[in-house]
C-alpha positions, 0 to 999 in steps of 0.5 A, a space after each residue: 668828163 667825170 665818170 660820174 656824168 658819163 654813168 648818168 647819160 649812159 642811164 639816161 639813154 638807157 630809159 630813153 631807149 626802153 620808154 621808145 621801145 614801148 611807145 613803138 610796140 603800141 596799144 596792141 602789145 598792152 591791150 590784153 593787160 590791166 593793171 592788177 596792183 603792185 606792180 603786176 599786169 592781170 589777164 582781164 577776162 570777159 563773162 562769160 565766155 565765148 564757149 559758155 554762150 555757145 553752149 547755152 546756145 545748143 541748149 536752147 536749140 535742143 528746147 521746145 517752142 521759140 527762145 532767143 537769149 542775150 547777155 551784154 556781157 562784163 566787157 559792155 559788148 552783145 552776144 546770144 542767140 536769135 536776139 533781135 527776134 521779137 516776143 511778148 514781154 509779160 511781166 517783163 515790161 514792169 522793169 520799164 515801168 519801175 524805171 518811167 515811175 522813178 523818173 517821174 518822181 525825180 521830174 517831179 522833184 519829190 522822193 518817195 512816199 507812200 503812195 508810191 512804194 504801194 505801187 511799185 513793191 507788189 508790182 515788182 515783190 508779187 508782180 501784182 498786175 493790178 499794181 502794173 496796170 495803176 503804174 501805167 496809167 499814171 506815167 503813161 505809154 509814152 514814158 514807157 517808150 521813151 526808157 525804151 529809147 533811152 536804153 537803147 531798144 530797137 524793138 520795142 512796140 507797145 502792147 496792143 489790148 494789154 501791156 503783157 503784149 508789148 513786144 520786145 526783143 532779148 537784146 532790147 531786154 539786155 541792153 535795159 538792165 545793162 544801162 538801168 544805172 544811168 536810167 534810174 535817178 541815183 536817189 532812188 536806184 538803192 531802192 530799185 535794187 532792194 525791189 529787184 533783189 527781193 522778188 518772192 521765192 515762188 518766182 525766183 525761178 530761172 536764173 536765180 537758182 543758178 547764179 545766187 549765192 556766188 552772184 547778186 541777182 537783181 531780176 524780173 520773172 514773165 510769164 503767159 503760161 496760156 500761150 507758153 510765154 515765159 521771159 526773164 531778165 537779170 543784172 548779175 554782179 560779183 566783186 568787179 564783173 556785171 553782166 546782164 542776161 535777157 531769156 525770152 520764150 513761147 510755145 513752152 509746153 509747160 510752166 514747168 518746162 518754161 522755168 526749166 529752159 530758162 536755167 538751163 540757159 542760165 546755169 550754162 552762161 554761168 558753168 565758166 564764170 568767175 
């Protein structure tokens, strides 16, 4: 046999040696590991942490009233406080009715018009209540309940007397603003987004003061200040990390108070993100 034979078996061997060594060590030796470019492999990190949630945890803890809190965090996985314990939605809710309106209209296989974007930018840019209240009565209650169970609510109950009342959960909120790019028909999330990116300054409060401008924030403000209700639901995204967090609270002593609760959550769920 030639030298030149008996070098490319020894080669050979050798691969077949280290392709079974790395089959045998399993998914649990590469697990950790994703594939960073040129040749590297790249600690992927969840957001946020396990140390950011439990500090936004204590914090809320220290705070008057009831509040829960609840991420679906970059790795799609749920984590927070109190999440199933249920709340008032206020404004909230209009996020569900964004979505029922625009799958009305792909339904309908019709775009946008008018009419339309006369509804859904002050319910959302100024949260008109009165624009909420005309949404509402053109897709109706059950459209509402059925984005609920689409996205994956297990705690949603529609709002006796007024639709500021619908109950809800912060895992039901999160979980909403996590699956919103599958609920929303693709012709009209751009626009979805334009709406949820741009709500006016004096209820940009809670998260986005925190997070922008390292995050985009698409988000959704509530409040019933006569009853200390304040919520906040927001889809946060830089480079290839999205999270979505969910802050529900009552018995706030004050607007000021609330607003303040809520970034206080924010801004520790935020303190270790990338």
């Amino acid at each position: 046999m030639s030298a030149e034979r008996i070098t490319r078996r020894r080669v050979a061997a050798a691969l077949t040696a280290a392709l079974a060594a790395i089959a045998a060590s399993g998914p649990a030796s590469v697990s950790a590991f994703e594939y960073g470019g040129q040749g590297r492999g790249t600690p992927v990190a969840v957001y946020p942490s396990h140390e950011a949630i439990a500090a936004a945890a204590r914090f809320l803890d220290t705070r008057a009233g009831r509040g829960s809190f609840a991420i679906v965090d970059s790795a799609g996985r749920l984590a927070g406080l109190r999440v199933r314990e249920h709340f008032a939605t206020a404004s909230i809710v209009k996020v569900m009715m964004l979505v029922a309106y625009l799958q009305m209209l792909e339904g309908r296989h019709r775009g946008l018009e008018a009419a339309d974007t006369s509804l859904l930018y002050p319910m959302i840019h100024e949260s008109s209540n009165n624009a909420a209240s005309a949404v509402l009565a053109i897709v109706g209650g059950g459209a509402i309940a059925r984005v609920a169970g689409e996205s994956g609510m297990t705690d949603y109950a529609p709002g006796v007397g007024w639709w500021a009342f619908t109950q809800t959960s912060a895992a039901d909120q999160a979980r909403l603003l996590s699956a919103l790019p599958r609920l929303i028909p693709a012709r009209f999330y751009a626009y979805a987004r334009y709406l949820m990116s741009g709500i006016e300054a004096s209820q940009s409060w809670g998260v986005p003061p925190v997070a922008r401008p390292r995050w985009r924030v698409f988000f959704k403000t509530g409040w019933l200040p006569e009853e200390g209700v304040f919520t906040e639901v927001a889809r946060l995204e830089r480079g290839g990390v999205t999270f979505t967090i969910a802050v529900l609270t009552s018995g706030q002593p004050s607007t000021s108070y609330g607003e303040q609760t809520i970034e206080g959550v924010g801004a520790r769920l935020l303190a270790r993100a990338p």
